[in-house]
KOLROTI-708113 format. One line per 8 residues: number of its first residue (from 1); for each residue z, y, x of N, C-alpha, C. Coordinates in Angstrom, 1 decimal. Layout:
<rs>
NUM	Z Y X Z Y X Z Y X; ...
</rs>
This chain:
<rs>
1	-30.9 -5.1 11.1 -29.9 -4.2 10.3 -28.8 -3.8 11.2; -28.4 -2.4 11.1 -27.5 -2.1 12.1 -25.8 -2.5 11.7; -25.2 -2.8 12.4 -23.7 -3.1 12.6 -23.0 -2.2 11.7; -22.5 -2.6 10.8 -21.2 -1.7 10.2 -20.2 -0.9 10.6; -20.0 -0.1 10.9 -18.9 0.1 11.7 -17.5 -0.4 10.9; -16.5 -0.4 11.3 -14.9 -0.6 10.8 -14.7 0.2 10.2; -13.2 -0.1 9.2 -12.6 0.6 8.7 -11.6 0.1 8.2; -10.2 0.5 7.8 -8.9 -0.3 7.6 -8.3 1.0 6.6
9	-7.9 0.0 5.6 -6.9 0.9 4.4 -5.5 0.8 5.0; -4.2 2.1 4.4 -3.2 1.8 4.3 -3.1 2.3 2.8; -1.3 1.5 2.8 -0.8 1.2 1.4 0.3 1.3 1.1; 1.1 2.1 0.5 2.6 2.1 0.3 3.0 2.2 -1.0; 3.6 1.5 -1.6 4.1 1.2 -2.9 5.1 2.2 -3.5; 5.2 2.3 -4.9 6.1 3.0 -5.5 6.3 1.9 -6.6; 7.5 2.5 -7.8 7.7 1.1 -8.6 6.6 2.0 -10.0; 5.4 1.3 -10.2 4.2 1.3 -11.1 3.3 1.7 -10.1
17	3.1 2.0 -9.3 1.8 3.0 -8.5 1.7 2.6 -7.3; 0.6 3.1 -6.7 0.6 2.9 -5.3 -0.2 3.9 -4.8; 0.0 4.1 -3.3 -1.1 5.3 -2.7 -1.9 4.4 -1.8; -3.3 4.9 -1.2 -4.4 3.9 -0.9 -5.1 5.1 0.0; -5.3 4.7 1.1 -5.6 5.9 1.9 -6.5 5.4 2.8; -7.7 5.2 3.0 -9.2 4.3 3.9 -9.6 5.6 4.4; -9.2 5.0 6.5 -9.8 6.0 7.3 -10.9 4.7 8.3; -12.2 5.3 8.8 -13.1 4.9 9.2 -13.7 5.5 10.8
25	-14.4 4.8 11.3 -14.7 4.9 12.2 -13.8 4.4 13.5; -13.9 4.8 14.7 -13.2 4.5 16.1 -11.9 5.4 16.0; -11.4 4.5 16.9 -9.8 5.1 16.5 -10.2 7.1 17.5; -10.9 7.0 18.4 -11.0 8.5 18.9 -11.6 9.3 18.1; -12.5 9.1 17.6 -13.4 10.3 16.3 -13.2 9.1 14.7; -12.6 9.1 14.2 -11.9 8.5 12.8 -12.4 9.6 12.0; -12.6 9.4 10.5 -12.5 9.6 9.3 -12.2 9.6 8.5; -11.6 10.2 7.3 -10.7 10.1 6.0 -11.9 9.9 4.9
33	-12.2 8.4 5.0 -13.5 8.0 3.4 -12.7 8.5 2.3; -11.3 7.9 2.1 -10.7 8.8 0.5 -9.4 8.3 0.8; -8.6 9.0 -0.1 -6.8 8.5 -0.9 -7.0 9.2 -2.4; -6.4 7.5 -2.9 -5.9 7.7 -3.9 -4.9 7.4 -4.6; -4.4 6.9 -6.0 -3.7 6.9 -6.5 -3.9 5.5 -7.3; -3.3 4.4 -7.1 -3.5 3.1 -7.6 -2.1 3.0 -9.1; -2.5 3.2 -10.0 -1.5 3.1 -11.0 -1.4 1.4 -11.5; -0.5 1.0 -11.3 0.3 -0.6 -11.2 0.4 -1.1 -12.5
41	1.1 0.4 -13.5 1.6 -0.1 -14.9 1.5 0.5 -15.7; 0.8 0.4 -16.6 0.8 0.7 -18.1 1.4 0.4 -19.4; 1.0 -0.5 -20.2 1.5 -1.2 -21.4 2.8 -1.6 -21.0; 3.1 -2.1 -19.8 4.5 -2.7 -19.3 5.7 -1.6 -18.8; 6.5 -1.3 -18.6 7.2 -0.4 -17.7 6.9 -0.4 -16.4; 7.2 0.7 -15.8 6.6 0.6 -14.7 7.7 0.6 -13.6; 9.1 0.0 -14.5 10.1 -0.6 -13.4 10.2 -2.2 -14.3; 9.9 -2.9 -13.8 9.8 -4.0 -14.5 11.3 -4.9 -14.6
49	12.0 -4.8 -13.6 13.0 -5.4 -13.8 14.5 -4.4 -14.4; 14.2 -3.1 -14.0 15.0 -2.0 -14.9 14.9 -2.9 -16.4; 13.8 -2.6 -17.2 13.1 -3.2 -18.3 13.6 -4.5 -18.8; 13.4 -5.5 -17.6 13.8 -6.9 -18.2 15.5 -7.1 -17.9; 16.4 -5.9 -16.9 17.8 -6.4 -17.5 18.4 -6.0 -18.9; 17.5 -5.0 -19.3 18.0 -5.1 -21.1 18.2 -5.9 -22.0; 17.3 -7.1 -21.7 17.1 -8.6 -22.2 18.0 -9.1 -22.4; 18.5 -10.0 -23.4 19.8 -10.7 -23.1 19.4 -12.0 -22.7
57	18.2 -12.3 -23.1 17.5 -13.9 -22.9 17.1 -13.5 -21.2; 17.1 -14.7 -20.2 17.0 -14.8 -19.2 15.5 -15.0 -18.9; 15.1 -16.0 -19.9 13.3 -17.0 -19.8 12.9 -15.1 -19.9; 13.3 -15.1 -21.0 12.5 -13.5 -21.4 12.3 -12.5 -20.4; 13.4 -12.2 -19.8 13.3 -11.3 -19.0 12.3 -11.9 -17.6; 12.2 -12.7 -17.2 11.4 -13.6 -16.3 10.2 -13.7 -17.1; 9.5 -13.9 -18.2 8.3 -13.6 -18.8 7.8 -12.1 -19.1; 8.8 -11.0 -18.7 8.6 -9.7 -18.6 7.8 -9.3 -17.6
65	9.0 -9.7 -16.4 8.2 -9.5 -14.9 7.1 -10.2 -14.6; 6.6 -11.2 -15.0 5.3 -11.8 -15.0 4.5 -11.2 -15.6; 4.8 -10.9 -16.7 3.6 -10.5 -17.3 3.2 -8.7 -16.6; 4.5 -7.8 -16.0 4.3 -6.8 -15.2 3.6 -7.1 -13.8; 3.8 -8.2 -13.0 3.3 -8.6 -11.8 1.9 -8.4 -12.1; 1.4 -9.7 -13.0 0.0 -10.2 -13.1 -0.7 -8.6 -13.6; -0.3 -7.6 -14.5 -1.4 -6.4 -14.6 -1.1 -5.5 -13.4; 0.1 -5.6 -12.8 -0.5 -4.9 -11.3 -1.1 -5.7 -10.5
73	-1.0 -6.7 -10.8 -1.9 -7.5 -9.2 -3.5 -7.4 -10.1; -3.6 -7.6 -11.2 -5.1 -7.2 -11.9 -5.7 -5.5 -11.5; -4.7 -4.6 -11.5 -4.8 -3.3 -11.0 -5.5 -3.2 -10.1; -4.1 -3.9 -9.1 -4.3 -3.7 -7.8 -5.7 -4.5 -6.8; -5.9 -5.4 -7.4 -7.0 -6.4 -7.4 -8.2 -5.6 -7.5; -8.4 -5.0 -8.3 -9.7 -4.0 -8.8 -9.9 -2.6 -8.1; -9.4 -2.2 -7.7 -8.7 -0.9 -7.2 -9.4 -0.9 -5.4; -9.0 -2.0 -5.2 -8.7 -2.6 -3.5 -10.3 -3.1 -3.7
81	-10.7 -3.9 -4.6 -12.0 -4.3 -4.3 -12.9 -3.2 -4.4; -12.6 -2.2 -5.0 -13.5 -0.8 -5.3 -13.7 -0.4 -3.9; -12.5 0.1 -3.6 -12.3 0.6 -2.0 -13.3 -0.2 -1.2; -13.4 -1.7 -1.0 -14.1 -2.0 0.1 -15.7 -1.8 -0.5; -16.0 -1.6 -2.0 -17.1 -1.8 -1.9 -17.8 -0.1 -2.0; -17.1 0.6 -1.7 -17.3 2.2 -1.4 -17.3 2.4 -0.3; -16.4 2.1 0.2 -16.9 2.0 2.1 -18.1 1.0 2.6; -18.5 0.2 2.1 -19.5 -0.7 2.2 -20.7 0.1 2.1
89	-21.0 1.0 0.6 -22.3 1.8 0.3 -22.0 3.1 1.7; -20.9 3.2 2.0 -20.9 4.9 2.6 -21.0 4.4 4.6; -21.4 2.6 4.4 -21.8 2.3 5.9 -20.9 1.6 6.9; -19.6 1.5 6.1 -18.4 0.9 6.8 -17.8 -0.4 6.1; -17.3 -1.0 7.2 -16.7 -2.8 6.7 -15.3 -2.6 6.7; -15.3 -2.3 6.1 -13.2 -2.3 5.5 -13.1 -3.8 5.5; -12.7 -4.2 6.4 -11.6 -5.4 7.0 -10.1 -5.2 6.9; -9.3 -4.7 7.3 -8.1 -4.5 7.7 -7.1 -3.5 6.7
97	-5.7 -4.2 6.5 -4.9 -3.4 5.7 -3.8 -2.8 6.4; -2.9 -2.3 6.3 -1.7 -2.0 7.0 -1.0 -1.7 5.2; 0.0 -2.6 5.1 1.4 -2.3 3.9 2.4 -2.0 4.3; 2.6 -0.6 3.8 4.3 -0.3 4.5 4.8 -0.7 3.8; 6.4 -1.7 4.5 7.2 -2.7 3.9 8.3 -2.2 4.6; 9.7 -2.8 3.9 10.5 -2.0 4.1 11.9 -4.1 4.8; 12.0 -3.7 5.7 13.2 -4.8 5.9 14.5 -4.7 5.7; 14.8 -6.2 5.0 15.6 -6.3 3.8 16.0 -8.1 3.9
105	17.2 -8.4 3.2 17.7 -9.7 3.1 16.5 -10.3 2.0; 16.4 -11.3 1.9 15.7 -12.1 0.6 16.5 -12.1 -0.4; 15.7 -11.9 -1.5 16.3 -11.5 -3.0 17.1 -12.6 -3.4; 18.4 -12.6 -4.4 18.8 -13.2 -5.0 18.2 -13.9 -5.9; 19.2 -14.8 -6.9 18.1 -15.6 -7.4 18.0 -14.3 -8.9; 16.9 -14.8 -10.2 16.8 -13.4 -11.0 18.3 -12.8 -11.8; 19.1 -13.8 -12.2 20.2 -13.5 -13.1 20.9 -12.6 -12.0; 21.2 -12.2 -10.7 21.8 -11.6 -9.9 21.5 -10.8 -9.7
113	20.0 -10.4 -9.4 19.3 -9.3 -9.2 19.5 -8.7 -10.7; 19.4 -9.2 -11.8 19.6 -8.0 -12.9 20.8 -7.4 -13.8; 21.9 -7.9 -12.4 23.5 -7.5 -12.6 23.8 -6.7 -11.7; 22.7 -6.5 -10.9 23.1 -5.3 -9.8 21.8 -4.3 -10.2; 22.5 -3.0 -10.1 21.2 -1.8 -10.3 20.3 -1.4 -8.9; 21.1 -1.5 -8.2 20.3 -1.3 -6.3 19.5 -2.5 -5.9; 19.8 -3.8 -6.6 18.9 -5.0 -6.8 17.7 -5.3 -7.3; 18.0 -4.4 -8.2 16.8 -4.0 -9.1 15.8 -3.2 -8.7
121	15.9 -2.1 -7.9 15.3 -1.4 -7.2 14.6 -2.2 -6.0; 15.6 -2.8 -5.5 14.8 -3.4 -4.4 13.8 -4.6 -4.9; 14.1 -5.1 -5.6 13.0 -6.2 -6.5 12.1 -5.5 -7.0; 11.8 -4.4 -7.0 11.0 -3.9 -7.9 9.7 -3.6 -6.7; 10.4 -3.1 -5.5 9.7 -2.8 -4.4 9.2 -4.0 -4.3; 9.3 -4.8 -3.5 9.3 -6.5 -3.3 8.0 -6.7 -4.2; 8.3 -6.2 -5.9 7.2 -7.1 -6.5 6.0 -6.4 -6.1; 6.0 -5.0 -5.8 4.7 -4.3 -6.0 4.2 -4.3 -4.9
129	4.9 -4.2 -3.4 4.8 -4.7 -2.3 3.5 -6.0 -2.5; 4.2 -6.7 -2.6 4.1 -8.5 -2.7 2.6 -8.5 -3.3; 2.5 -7.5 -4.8 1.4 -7.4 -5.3 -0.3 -7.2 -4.5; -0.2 -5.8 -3.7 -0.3 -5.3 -3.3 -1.3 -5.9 -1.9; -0.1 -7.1 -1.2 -0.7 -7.7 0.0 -1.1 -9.2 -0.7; -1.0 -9.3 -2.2 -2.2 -11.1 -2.7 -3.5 -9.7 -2.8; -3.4 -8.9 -3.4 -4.5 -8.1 -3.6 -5.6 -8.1 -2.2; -5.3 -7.6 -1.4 -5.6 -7.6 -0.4 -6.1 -9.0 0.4
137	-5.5 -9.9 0.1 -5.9 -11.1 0.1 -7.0 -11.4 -0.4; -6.9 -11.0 -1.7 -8.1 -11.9 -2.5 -9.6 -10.8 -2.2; -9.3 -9.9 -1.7 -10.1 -9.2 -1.0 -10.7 -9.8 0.1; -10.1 -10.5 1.0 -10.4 -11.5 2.6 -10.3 -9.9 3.4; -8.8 -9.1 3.1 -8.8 -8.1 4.3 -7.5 -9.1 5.0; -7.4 -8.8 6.3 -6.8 -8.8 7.5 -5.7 -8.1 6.8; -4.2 -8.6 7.1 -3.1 -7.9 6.5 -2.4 -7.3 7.8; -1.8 -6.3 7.8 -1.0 -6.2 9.1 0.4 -5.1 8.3
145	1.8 -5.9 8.3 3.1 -5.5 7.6 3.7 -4.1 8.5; 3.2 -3.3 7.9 3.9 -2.1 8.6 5.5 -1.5 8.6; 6.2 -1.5 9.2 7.8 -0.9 8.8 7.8 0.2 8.2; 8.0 0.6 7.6 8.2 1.9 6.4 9.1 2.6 7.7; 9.9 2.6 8.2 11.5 3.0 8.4 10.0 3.6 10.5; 10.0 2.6 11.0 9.4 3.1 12.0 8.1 3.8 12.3; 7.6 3.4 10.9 6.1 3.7 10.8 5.6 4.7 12.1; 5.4 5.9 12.1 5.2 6.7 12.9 5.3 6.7 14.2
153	6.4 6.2 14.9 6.7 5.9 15.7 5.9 4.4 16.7; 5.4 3.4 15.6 4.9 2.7 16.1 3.6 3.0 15.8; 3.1 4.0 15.0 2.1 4.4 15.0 1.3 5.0 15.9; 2.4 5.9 16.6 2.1 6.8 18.2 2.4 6.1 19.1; 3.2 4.5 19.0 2.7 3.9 20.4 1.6 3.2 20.0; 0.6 2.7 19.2 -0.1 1.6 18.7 -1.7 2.6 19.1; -1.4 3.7 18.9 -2.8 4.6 18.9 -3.0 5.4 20.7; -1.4 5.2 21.2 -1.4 6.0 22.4 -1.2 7.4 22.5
161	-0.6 7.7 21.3 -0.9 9.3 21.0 0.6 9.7 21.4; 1.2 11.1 21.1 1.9 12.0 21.0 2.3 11.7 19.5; 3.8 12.8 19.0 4.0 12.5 17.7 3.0 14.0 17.3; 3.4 15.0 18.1 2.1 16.3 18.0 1.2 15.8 17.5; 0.4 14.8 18.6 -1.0 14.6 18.4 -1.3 14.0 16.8; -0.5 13.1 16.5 -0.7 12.6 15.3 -0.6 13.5 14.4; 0.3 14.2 14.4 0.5 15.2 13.2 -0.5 16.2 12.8; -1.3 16.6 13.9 -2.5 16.8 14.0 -3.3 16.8 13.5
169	-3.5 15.8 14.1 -5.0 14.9 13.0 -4.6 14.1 11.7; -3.2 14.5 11.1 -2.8 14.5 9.9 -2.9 15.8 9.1; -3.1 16.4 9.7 -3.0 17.7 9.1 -4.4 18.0 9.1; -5.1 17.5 10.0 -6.7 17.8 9.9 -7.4 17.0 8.7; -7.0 15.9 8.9 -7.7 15.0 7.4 -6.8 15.6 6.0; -5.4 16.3 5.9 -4.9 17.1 4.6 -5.8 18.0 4.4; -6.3 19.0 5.1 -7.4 19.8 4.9 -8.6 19.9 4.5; -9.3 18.0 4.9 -10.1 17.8 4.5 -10.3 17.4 3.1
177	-9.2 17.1 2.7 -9.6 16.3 1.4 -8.6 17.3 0.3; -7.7 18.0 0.8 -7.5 19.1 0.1 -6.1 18.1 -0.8; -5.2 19.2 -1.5 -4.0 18.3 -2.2 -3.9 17.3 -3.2; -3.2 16.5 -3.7 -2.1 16.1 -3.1 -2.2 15.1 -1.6; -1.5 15.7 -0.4 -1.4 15.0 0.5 -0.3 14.9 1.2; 0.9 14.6 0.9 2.0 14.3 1.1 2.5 13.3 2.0; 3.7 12.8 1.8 4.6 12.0 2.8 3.7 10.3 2.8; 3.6 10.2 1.3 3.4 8.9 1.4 1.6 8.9 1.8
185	0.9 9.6 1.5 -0.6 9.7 2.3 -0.2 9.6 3.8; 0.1 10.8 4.4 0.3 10.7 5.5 0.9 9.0 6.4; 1.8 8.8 6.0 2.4 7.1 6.2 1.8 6.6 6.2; 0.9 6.2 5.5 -0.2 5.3 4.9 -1.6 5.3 5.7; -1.7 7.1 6.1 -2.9 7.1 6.6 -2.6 6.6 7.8; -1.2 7.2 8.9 -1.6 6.5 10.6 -1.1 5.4 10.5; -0.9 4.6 9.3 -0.7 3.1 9.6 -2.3 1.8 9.8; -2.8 3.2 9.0 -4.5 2.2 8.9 -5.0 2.8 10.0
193	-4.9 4.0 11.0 -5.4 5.1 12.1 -5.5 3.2 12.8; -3.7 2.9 12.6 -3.5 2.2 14.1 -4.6 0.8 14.1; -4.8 0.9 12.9 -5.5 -0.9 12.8 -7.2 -0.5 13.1; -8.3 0.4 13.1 -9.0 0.7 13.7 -9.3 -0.1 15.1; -10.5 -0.1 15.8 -10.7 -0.2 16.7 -11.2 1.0 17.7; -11.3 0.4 19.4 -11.4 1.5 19.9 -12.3 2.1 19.5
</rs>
């Protein structure tokens, strides 16, 4: 039976959603298998800690965000296992993730974070983040924490390219798959470009 070739997703979070972008093949002739659109929340809010500082009860608002965590990590869980087993039928071993993450102090404890509104935000990131890379886990992919803030940058030294070059063959995989293909695709996609092999 012939060798699988590779393949590596990237992942960048929003607060309820996430974007999921699986490119394949050798890092010199790569391909765009798909991006999509990973929706986090439903029944729950899809800012979970906005949501739980309305609460006046503390337990409560901490049984809010749990119960928001656990259906995006069930989401995300489901979503992430699809992906590897579509690349699987179309000939490729999705191993590898790249999650853009963003660096930051460690969160306060919860009663603090839901007296501050910019705390809240950043917790929110953090949880879907966090979700996101157990997901990925319980998949048995290879994690690799991307910087949101340099992404590209360490993307064109990691690949050896130009920022041209990259943009390039960003614009070439936009074309292929036609819109929406925006900031957060693009991000997502040369973060997984760089986890490829030669």
């Amino acid at each position: 039976m012939a060798k699988l070739q590779g393949a590596a997703l990237g992942l960048r979070a929003h607060s309820g959603w996430a974007v999921l972008v699986v490119v394949a093949g050798a890092r010199r002739r790569p391909c765009l298998l798909e991006r999509l659109r990973i929706d986090l929340a439903d029944r729950t809010p899809a800012q979970p800690y906005h949501h739980a500082a309305k609460l006046t009860d503390l337990g409560a608002a901490a049984a809010a965000i749990e119960r928001a965590r656990e259906q995006a990590h069930a989401r995300a869980e489901a979503a992430i296992s699809a992906a590897v087993g579509r690349a699987r039928t179309a000939g490729y071993h999705l191993q590898r993730a790249a999650i853009l993450v963003k660096n930051g102090r460690p969160l306060p404890p919860l009663d603090a974070i839901l007296r501050s509104h910019p705390l809240l935000h950043t917790a929110e990131g953090e949880l879907f983040r966090n979700v996101l890379i157990d997901s990925c886990e319980a998949s048995h992919l290879e994690i690799t924490r991307w910087p949101e803030r340099d992404a590209f940058k360490q993307s064109t030294r990691s690949l050896g390219m130009t920022v041209a070059a990259l943009d390039k063959k960003l614009l070439v995989f936009g074309r292929s798959c036609g819109p929406p293909w925006n900031a957060d695709h693009k991000i997502a996609c040369a973060a997984a470009l760089s986890l490829l092999t030669q």
